[in-house]
HTML snippet that shows the backbone in 3Dmol.js (N, CA, C, O; Angstrom):
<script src="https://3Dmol.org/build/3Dmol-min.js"></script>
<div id="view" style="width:600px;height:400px;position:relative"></div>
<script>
const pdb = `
ATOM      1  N   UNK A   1      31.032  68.471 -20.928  1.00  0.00           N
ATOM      2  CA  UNK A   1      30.441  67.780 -19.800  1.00  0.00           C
ATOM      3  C   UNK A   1      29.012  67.335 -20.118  1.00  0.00           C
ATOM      4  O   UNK A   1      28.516  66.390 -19.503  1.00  0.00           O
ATOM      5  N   UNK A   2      28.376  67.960 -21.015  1.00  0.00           N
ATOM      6  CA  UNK A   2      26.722  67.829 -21.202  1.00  0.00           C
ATOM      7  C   UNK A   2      26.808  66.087 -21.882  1.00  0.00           C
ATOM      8  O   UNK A   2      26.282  65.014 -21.584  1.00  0.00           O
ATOM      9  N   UNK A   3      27.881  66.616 -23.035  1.00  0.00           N
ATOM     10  CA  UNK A   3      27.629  65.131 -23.489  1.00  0.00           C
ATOM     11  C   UNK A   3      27.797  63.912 -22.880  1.00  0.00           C
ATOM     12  O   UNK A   3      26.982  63.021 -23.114  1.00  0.00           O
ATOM     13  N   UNK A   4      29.183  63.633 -21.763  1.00  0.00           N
ATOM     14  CA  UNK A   4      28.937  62.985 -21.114  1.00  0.00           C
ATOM     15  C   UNK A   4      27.219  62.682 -20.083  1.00  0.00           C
ATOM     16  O   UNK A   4      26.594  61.630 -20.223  1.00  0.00           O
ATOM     17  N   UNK A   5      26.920  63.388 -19.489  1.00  0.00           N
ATOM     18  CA  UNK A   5      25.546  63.679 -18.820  1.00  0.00           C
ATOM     19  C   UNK A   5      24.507  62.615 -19.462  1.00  0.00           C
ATOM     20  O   UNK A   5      23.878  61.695 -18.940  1.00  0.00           O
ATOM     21  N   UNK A   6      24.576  63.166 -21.003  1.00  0.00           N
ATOM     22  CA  UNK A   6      23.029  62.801 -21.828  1.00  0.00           C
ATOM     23  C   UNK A   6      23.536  60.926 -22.029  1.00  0.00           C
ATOM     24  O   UNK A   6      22.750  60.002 -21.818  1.00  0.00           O
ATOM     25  N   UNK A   7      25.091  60.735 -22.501  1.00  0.00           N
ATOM     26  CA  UNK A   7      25.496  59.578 -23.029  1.00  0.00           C
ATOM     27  C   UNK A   7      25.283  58.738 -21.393  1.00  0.00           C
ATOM     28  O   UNK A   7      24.837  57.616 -21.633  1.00  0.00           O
ATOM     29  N   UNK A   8      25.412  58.887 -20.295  1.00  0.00           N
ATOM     30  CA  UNK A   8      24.959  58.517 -19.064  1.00  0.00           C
ATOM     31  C   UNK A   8      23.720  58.161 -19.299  1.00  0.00           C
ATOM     32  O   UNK A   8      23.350  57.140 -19.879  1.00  0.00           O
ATOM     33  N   UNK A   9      23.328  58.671 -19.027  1.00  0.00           N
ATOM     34  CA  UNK A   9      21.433  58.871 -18.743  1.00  0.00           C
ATOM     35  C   UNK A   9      20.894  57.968 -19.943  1.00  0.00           C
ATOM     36  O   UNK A   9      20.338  56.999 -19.426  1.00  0.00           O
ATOM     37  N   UNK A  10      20.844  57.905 -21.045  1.00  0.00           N
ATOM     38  CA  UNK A  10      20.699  57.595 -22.059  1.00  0.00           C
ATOM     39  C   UNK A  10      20.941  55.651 -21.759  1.00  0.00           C
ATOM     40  O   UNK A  10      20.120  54.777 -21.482  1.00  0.00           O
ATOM     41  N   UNK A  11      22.307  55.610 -21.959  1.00  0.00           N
ATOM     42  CA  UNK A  11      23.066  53.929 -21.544  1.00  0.00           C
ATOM     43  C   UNK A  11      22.579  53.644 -20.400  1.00  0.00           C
ATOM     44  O   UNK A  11      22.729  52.422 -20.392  1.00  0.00           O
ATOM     45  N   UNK A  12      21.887  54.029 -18.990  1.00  0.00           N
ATOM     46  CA  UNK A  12      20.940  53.678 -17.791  1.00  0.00           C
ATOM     47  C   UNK A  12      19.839  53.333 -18.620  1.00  0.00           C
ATOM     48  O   UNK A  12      19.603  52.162 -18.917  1.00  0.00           O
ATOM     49  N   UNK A  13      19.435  53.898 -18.848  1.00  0.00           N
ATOM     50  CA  UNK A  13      17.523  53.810 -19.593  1.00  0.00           C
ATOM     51  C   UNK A  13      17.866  52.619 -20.628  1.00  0.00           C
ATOM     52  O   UNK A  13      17.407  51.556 -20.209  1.00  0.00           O
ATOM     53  N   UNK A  14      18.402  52.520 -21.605  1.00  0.00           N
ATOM     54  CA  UNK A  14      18.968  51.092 -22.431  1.00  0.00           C
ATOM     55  C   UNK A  14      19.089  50.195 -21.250  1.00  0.00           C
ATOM     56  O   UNK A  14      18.115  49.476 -21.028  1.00  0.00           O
ATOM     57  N   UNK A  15      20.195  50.105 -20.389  1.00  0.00           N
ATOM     58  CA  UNK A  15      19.809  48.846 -19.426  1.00  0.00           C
ATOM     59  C   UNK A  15      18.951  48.955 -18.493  1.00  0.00           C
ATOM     60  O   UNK A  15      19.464  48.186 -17.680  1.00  0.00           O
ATOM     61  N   UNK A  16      18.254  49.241 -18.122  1.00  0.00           N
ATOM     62  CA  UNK A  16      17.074  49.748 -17.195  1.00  0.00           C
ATOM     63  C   UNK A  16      16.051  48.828 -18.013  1.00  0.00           C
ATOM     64  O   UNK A  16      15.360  47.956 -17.486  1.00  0.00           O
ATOM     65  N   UNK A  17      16.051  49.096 -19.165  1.00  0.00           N
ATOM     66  CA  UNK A  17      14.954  48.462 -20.264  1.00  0.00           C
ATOM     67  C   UNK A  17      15.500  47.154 -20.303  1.00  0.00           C
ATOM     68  O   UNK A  17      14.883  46.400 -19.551  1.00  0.00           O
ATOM     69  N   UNK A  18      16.432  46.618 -20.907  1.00  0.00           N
ATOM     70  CA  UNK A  18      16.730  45.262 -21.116  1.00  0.00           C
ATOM     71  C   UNK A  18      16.450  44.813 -19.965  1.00  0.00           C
ATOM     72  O   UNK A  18      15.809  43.767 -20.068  1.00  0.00           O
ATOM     73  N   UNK A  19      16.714  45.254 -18.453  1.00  0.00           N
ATOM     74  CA  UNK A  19      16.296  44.732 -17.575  1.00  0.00           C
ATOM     75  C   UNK A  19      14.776  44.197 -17.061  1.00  0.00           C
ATOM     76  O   UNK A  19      14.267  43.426 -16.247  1.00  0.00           O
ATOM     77  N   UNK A  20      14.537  44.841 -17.770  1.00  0.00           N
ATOM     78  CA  UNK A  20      12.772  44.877 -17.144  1.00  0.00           C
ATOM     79  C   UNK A  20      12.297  44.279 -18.244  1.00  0.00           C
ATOM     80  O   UNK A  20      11.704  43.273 -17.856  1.00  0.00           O
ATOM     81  N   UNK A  21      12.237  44.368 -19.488  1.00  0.00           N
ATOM     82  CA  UNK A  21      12.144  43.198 -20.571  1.00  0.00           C
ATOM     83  C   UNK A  21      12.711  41.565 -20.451  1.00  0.00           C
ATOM     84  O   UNK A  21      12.416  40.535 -21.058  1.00  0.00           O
ATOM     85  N   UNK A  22      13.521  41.835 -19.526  1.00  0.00           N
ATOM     86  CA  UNK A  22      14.047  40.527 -18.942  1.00  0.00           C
ATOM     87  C   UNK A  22      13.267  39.286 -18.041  1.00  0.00           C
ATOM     88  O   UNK A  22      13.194  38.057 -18.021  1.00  0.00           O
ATOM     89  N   UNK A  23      12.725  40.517 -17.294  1.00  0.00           N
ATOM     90  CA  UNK A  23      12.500  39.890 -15.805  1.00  0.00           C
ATOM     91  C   UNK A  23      11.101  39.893 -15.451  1.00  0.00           C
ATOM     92  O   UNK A  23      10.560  39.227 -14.568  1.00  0.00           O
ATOM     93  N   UNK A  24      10.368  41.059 -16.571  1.00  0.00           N
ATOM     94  CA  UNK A  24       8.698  41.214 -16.353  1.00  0.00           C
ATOM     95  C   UNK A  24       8.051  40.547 -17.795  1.00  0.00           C
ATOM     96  O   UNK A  24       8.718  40.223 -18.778  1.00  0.00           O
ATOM     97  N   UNK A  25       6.617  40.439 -17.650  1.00  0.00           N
ATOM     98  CA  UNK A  25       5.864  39.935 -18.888  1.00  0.00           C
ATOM     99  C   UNK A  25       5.294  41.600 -19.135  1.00  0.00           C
ATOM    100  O   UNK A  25       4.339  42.215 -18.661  1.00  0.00           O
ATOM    101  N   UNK A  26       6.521  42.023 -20.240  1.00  0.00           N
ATOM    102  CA  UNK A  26       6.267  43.382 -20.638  1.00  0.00           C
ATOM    103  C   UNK A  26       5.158  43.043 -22.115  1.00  0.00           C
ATOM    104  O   UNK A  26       5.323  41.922 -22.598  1.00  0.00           O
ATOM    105  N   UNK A  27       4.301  43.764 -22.668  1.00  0.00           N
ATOM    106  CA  UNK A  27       3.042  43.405 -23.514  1.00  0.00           C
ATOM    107  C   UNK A  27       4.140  43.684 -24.627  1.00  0.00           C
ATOM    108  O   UNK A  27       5.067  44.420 -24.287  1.00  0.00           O
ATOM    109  N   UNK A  28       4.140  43.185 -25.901  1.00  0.00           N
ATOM    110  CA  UNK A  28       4.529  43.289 -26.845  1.00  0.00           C
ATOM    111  C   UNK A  28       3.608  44.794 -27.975  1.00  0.00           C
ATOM    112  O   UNK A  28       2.640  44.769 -28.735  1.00  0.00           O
ATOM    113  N   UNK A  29       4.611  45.971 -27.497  1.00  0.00           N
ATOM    114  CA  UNK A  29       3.906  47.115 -28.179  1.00  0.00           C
ATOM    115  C   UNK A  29       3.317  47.461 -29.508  1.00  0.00           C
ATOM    116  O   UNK A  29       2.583  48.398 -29.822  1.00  0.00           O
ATOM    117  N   UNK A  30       3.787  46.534 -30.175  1.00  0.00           N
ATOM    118  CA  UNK A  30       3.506  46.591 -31.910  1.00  0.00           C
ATOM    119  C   UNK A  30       2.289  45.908 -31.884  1.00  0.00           C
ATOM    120  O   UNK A  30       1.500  46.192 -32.785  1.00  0.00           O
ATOM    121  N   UNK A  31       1.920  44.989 -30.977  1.00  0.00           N
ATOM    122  CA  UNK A  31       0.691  44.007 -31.140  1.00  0.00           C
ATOM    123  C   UNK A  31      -0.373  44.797 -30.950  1.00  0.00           C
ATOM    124  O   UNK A  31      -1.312  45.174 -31.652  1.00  0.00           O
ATOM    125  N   UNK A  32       0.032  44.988 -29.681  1.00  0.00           N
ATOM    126  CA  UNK A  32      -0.801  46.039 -28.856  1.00  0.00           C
ATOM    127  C   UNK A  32      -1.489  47.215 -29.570  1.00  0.00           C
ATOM    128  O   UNK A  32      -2.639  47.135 -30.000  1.00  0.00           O
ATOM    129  N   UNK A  33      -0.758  48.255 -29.667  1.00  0.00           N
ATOM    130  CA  UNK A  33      -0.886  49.095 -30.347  1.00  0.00           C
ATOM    131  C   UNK A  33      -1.780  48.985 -32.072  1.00  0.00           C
ATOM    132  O   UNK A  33      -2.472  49.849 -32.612  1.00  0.00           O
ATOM    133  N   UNK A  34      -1.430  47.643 -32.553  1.00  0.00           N
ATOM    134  CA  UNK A  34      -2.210  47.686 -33.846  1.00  0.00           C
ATOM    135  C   UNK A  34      -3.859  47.305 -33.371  1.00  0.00           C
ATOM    136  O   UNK A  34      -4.879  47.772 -33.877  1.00  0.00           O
ATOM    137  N   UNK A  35      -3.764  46.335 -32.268  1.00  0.00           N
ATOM    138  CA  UNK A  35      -5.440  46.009 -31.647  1.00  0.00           C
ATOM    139  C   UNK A  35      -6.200  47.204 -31.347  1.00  0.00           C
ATOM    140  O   UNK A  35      -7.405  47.382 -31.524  1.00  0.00           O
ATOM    141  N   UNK A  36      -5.150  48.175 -30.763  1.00  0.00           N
ATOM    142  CA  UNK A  36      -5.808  49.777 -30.460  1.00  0.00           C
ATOM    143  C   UNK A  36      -6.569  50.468 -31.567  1.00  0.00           C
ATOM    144  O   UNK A  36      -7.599  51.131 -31.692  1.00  0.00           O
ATOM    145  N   UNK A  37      -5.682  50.051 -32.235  1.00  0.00           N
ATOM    146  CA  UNK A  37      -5.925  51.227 -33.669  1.00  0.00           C
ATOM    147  C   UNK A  37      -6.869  50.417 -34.575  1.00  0.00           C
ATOM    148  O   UNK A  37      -7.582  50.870 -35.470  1.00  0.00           O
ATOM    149  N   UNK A  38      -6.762  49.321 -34.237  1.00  0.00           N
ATOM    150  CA  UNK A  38      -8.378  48.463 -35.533  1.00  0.00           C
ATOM    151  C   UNK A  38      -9.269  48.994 -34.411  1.00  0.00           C
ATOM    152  O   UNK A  38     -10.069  49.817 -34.855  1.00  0.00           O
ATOM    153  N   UNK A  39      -9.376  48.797 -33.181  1.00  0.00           N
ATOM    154  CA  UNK A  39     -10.612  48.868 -31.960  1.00  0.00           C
ATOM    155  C   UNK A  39     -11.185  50.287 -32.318  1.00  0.00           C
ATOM    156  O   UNK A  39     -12.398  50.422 -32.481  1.00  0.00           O
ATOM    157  N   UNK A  40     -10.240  51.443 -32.452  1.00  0.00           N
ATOM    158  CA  UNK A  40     -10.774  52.531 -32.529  1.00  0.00           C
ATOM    159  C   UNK A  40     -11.297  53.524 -34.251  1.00  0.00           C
ATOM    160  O   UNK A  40     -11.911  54.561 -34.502  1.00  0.00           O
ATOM    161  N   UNK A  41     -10.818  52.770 -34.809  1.00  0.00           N
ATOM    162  CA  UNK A  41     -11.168  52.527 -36.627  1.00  0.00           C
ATOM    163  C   UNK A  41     -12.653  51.477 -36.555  1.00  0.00           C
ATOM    164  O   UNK A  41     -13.456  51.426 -37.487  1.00  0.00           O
ATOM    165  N   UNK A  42     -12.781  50.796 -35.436  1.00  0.00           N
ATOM    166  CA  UNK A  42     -14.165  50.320 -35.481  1.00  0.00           C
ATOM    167  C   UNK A  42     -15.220  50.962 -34.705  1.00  0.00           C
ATOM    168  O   UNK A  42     -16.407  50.640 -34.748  1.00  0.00           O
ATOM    169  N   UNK A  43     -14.650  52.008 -33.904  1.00  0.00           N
ATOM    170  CA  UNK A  43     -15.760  52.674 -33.108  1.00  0.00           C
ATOM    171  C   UNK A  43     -16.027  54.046 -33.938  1.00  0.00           C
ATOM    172  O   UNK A  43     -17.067  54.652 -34.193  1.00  0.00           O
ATOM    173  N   UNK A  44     -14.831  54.257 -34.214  1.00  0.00           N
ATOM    174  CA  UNK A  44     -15.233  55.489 -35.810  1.00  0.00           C
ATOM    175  C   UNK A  44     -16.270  55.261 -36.792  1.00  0.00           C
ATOM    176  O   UNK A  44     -16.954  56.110 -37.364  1.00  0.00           O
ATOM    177  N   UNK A  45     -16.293  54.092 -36.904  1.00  0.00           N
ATOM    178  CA  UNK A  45     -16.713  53.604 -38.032  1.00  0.00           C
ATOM    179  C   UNK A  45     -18.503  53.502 -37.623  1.00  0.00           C
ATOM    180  O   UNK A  45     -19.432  53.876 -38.338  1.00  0.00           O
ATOM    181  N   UNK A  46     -18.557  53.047 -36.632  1.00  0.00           N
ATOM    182  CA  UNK A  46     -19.924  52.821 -35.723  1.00  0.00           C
ATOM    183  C   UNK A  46     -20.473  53.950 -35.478  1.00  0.00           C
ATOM    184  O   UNK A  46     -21.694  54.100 -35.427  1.00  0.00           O
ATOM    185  N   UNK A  47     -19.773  54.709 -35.330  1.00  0.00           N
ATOM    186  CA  UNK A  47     -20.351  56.338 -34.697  1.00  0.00           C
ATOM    187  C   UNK A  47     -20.218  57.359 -35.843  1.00  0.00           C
ATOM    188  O   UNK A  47     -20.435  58.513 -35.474  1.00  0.00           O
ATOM    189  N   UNK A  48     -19.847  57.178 -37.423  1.00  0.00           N
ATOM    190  CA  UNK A  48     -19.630  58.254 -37.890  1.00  0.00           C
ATOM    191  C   UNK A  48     -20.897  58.763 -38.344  1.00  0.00           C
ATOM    192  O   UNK A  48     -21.867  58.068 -38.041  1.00  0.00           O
ATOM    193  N   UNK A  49     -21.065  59.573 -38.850  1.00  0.00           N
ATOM    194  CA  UNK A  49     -22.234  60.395 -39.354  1.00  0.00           C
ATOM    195  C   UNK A  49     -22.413  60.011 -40.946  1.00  0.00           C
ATOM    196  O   UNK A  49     -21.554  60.176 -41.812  1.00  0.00           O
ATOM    197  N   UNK A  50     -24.101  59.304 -41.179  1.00  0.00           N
ATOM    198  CA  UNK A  50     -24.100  59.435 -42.516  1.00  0.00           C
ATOM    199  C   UNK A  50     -24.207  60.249 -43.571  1.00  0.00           C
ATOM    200  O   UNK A  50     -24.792  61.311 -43.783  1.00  0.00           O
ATOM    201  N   UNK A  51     -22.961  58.947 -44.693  1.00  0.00           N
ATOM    202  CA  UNK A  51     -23.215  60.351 -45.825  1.00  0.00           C
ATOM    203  C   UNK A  51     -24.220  61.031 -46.671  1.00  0.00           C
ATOM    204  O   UNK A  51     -25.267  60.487 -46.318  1.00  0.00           O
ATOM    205  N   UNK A  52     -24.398  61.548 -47.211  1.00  0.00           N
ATOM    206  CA  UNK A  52     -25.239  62.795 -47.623  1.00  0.00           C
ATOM    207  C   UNK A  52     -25.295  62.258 -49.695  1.00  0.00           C
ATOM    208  O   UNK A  52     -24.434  62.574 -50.516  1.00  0.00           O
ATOM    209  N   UNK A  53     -26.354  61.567 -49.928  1.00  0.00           N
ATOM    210  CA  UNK A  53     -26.191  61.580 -51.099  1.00  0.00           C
ATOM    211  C   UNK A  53     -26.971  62.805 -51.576  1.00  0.00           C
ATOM    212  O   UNK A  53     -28.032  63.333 -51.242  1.00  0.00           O
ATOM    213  N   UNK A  54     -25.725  63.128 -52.782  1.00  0.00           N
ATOM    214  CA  UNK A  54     -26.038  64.604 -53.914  1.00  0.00           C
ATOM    215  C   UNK A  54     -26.472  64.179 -55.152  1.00  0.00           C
ATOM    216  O   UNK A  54     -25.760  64.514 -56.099  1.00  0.00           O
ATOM    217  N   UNK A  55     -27.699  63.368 -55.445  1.00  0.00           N
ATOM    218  CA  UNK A  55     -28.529  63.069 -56.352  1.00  0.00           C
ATOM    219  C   UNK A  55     -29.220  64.281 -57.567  1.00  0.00           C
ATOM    220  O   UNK A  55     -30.025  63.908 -58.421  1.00  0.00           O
TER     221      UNK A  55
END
`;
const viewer = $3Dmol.createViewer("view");
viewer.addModel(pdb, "pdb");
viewer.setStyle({}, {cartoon: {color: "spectrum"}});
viewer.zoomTo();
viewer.render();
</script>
């Protein structure tokens, strides 16, 4: 019975999604997500602590 349950639930959420990818201006996550990660590789970068030359 479980497996039925999860294979339910599972095939809702798949069309649940195609649906709403359908019908909304959902953000494209790969884009997204890479702008995040340069944005915050540039605030690292701004804020890190300098290095220490061993002369």
């Amino acid at each position: 019975m479980g497996i039925f349950t999860n294979s339910f639930s599972f095939v809702m959420g798949i069309g649940c999604g195609i649906f709403v990818a359908q019908n909304y201006n959902v953000p494209n996550m790969k884009k997204l997500l890479k702008e995040w990660s340069s944005e915050a590789k540039h605030v690292e970068e701004s804020y890190r602590k300098p290095k220490k030359d061993d002369k």
